[in-house]
C-alpha positions in Angstrom: -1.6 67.2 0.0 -0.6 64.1 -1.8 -2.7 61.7 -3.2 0.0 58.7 -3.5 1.0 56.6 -6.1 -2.0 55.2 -7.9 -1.5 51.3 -9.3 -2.6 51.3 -12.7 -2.6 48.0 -14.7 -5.1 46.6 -17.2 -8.6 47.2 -16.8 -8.5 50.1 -14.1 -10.1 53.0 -14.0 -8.5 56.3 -12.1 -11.0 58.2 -10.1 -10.2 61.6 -8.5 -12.0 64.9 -7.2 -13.6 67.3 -10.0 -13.2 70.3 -7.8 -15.5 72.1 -10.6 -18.4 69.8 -10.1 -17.7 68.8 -6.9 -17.8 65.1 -7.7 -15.8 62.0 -8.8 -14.5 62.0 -12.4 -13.3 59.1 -14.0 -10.9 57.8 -16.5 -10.7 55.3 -18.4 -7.3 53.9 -19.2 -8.1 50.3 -20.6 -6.7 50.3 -23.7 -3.4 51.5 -22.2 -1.7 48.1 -20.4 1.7 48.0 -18.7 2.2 51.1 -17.6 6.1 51.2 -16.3 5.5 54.0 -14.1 2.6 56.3 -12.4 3.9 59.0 -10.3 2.2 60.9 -7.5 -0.6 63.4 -8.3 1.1 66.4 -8.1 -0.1 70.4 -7.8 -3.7 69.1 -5.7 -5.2 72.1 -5.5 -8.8 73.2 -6.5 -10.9 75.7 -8.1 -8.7 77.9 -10.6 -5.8 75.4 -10.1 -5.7 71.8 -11.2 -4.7 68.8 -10.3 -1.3 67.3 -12.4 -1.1 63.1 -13.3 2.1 62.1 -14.9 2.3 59.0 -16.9 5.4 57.4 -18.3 4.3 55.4 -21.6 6.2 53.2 -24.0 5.8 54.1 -27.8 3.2 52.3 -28.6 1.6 52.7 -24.8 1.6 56.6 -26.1 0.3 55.5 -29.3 -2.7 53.5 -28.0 -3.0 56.9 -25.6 -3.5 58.8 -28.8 -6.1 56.6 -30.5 -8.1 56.8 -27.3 -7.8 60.0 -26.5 -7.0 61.7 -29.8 -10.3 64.2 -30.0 -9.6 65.4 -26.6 -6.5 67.8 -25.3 -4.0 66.4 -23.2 -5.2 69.0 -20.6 -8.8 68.3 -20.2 -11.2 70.9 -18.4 -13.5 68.0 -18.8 -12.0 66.3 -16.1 -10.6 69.4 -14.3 -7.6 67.7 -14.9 -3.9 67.8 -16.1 -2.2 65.1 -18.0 1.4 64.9 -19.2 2.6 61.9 -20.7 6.2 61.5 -20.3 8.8 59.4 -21.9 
């Protein structure tokens, strides 16, 4: 149960399963460009479990990460969804 590597560069969006909703959730990673690395989606599992996306960001990649995304948790329920920056 492995989604792959996703290719993330400037102007893509990631799309995955919402297992809550049962639909396609997206998100937007536009202001973040460069991205060294994107490893595989990890712990794909649904309902109580969640999925896991890793991101390796520069400094100021995790700095335009936190403008964007500064009112929401790094673990969003929103998007039934996991997100760990790394460095």
């Amino acid at each position: 149960n492995n989604l792959g590597e996703v290719d993330v560069s400037a102007n893509t969006k990631l799309t995955w399963l919402n297992c809550s909703h049962n639909n396609l959730a997206e998100l937007d990673i536009t202001a973040i460009t460069g991205l060294t690395e994107m490893n595989d989606f990890t712990n794909l599992k649904c309902g109580a479990q969640i999925y896991e996306l890793t991101l390796k960001l520069t400094e100021s990649q995790e700095a335009m990460w936190n403008s964007k995304w500064k009112d929401a948790p790094v673990q969003s329920d929103n998007f039934g969804v996991t997100l760990k920056v790394i460095k």
